[in-house]
C-alpha positions in Angstrom: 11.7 16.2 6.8 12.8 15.8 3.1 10.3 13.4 1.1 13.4 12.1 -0.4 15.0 10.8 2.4 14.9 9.8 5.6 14.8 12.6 8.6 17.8 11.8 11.1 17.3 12.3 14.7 19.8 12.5 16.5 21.0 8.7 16.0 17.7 7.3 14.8 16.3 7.4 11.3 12.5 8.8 12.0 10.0 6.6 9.7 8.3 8.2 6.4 4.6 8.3 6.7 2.1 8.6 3.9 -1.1 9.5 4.6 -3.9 7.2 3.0 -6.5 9.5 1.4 -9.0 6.8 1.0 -9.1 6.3 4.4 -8.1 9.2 6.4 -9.5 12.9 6.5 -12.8 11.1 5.0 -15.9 13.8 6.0 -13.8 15.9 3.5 -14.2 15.3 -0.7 -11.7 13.3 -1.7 -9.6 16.5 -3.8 -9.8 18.2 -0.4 -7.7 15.9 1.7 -4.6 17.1 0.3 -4.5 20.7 2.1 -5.8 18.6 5.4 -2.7 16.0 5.0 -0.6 18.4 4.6 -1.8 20.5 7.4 -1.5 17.8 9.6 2.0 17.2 9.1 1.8 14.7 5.9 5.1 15.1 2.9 3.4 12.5 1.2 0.0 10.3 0.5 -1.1 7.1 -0.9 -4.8 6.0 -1.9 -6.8 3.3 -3.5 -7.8 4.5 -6.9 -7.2 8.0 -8.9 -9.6 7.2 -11.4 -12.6 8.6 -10.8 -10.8 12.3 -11.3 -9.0 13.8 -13.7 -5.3 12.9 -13.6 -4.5 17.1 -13.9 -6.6 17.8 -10.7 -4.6 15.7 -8.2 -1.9 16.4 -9.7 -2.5 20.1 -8.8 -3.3 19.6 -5.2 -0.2 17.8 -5.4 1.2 20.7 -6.1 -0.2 23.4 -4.2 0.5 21.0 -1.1 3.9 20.0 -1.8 3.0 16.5 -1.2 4.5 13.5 -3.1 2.2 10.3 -4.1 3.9 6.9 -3.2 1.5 4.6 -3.9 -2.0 4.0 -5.4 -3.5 0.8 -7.2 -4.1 -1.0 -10.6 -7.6 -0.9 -11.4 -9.4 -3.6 -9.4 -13.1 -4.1 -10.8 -16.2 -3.0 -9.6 -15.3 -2.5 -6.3 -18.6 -0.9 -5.0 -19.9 -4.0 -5.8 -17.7 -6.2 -3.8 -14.7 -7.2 -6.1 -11.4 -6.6 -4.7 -9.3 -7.3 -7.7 -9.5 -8.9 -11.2 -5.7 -10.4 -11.5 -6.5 -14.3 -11.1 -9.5 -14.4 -12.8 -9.2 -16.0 -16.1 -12.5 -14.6 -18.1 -10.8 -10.6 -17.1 -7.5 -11.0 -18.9 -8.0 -8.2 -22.0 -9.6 -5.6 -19.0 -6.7 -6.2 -16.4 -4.7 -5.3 -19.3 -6.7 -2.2 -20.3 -6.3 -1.5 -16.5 -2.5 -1.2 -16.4 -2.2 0.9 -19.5 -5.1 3.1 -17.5 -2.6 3.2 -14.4 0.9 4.0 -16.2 -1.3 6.7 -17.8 -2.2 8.1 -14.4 1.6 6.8 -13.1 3.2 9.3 -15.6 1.0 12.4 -14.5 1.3 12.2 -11.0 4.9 10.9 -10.8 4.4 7.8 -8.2 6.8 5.2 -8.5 5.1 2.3 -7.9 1.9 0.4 -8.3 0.1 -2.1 -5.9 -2.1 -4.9 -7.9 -4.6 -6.5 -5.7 -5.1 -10.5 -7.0 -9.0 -10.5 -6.3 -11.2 -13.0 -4.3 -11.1 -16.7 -5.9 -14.5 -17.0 -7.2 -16.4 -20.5 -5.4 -15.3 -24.0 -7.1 -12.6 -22.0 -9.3 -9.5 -24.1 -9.9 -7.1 -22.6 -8.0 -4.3 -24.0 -10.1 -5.7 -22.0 -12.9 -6.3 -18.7 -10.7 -2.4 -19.2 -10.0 -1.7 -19.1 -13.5 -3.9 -16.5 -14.8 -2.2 -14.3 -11.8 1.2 -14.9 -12.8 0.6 -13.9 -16.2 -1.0 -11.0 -15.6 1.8 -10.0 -13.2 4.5 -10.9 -16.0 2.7 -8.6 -18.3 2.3 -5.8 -16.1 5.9 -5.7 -14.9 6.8 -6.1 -18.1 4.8 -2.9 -18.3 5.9 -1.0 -15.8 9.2 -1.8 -16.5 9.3 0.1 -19.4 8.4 3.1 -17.3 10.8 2.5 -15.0 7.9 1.8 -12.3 8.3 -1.3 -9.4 5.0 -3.5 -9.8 3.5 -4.4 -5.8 1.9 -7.5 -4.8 -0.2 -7.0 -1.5 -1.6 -10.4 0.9 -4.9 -9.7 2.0 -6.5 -11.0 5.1 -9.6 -13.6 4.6 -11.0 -12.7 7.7 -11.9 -9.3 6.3 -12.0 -10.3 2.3 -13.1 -14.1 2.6 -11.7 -15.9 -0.1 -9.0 -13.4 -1.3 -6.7 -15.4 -3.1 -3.5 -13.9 -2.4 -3.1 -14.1 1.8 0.2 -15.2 3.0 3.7 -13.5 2.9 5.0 -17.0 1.6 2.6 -17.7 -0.8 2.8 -14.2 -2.4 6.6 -14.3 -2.6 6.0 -17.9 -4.2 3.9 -16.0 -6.9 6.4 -13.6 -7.5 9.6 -16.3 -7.7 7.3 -17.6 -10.7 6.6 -14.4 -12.4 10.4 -13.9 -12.3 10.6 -9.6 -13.0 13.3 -7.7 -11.3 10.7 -4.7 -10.6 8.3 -7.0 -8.9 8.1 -6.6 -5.1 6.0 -7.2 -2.0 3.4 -4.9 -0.2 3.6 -6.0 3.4 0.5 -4.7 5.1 1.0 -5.2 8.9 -2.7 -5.3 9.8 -3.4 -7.7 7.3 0.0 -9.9 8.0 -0.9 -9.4 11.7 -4.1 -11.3 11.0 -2.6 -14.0 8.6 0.6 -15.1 10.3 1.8 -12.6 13.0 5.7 -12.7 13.3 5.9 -8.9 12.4 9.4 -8.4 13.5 11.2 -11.4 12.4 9.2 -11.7 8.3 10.0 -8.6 8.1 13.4 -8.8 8.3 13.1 -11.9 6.8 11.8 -10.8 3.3 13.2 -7.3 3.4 14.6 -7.2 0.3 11.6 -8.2 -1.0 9.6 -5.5 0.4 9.0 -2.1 -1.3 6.4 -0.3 0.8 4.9 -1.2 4.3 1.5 -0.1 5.7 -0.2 0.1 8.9 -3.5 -0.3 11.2 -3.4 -1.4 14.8 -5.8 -5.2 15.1 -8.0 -5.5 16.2 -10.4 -3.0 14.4 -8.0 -1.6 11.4 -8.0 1.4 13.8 -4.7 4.2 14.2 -1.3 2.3 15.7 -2.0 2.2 19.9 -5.7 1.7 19.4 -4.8 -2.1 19.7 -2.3 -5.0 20.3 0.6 -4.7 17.9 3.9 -2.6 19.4 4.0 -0.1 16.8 6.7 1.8 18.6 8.9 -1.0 18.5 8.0 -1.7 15.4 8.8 1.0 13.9 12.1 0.8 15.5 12.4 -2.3 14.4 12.0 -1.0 10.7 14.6 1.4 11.5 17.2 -0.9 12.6 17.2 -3.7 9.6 17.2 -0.9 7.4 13.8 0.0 5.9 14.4 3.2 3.8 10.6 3.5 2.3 7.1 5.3 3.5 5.0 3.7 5.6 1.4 3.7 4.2 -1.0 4.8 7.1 -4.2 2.7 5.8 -6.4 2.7 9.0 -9.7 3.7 9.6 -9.6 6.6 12.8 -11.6 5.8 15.6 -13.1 9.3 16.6 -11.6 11.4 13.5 -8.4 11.5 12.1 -7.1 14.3 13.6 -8.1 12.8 17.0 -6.7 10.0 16.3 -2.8 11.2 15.5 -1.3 11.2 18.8 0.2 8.3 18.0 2.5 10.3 15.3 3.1 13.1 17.6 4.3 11.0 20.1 6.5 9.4 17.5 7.9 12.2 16.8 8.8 13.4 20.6 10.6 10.1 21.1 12.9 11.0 18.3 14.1 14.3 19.3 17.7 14.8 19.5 
């Protein structure tokens, strides 16, 4: 399949799946999931953060692998020690802002197109009117940003079930944000594992907020396990995606049950189903 475009079979467009490197082919070092994605049947990946390597040595397994990067995040804190995200907190402005210039740097090296920024967990008796603001503009100024190098900036909902206290958690509420930050590159990341959790109604948001939407990720609930391990539909779904017209990867961001290759049946599968 080309990684530019969707692969037609026979009348049905077959979806584009990244593989997420932060959470898949994990008993290997990070620089050596590359050659396993690709073996596995991966054109492209995703992952958390690039920053603890050297911009030049992923983009040289991206290379050797022919694999294309579609997604991977702003810097979001210390996250080994629990933050998930520095966008609404007020006292962080001048580092989320030595973050983004950290990520276009990275951006430019290993050509990805877009950038997800995660809002961060509302610290306890915050004023959440304030938390608002500070996220808006920090999301003006990155897409201002990002903008410049012709990059879309990503806004991802994150359950509370699983982050408690994550301040951005609701399709509505992050498309709310974005209305006020106003950018044209600005978009939504809709996580169906973590929408699943929040608000269900898969199928019908999105369609709803399509438009809106620039990537789309996956894990089966409950568990955040691979798509059939649980109760969401993933092959109708994934038609579903299909059929309103979704043209972009889909982010596999699940945590394999018994090993990841074990676990990708369900892709296999997928694929049979679209044979002409």
């Amino acid at each position: 399949m080309n990684p530019d475009n969707p692969g037609r079979h026979g009348d049905r467009i077959m979806p584009r799946f990244a593989a997420n490197l932060s959470m898949l082919f994990t008993e290997l070092p990070f620089l050596d999931r590359f050659g396993r994605a690709a073996d596995a049947g991966f054109e492209a990946v995703e992952f958390l953060f690039p920053y603890a390597w050297p911009a030049a040595s992923i983009r040289q397994r991206l290379d050797e692998h022919r694999l294309r990067l579609v997604l991977h995040n702003l810097p979001a804190g210390d996250w080994d020690g629990g933050e998930r995200g520095i966008a609404c907190l007020p006292e962080r402005v001048e580092e989320f802002r030595a973050g983004v210039a950290t990520a276009l740097d990275y951006a430019r090296q290993l050509g990805v197109g877009q950038l997800n920024c995660l809002a961060g967990k509302a610290p306890a008796g915050a004023d959440p009117a304030l938390l608002r603001a500070t996220l808006v503009a920090n999301l003006r100024y990155a897409a201002g940003e990002l903008a410049r190098a012709g990059l879309k900036l990503l806004v991802e909902p994150i359950n509370t079930f699983d982050i408690p206290d994550f301040f951005v958690h609701r399709s509505d509420q992050a498309l709310g944000i974005l209305d006020e930050v106003g950018a044209p590159n600005i978009y939504l990341q809709y996580d169906i594992y973590h929408a699943q959790r929040m608000e269900g109604e898969l199928a019908a948001n999105l369609q709803r907020h399509l438009a809106r939407i620039a990537h789309v990720q996956i894990a089966d609930n409950p568990g955040r396990n691979e798509p059939g391990s649980g109760e969401i539909h993933f092959p109708f779904l994934f038609e579903h995606l299909d059929r309103i017209g979704y043209t972009g990867w889909i982010g596999c961001e699940y945590r394999p049950a018994a090993g990841t290759e074990a676990g990708l049946g369900w892709m296999r599968s997928l694929a049979g189903t679209h044979r002409n």
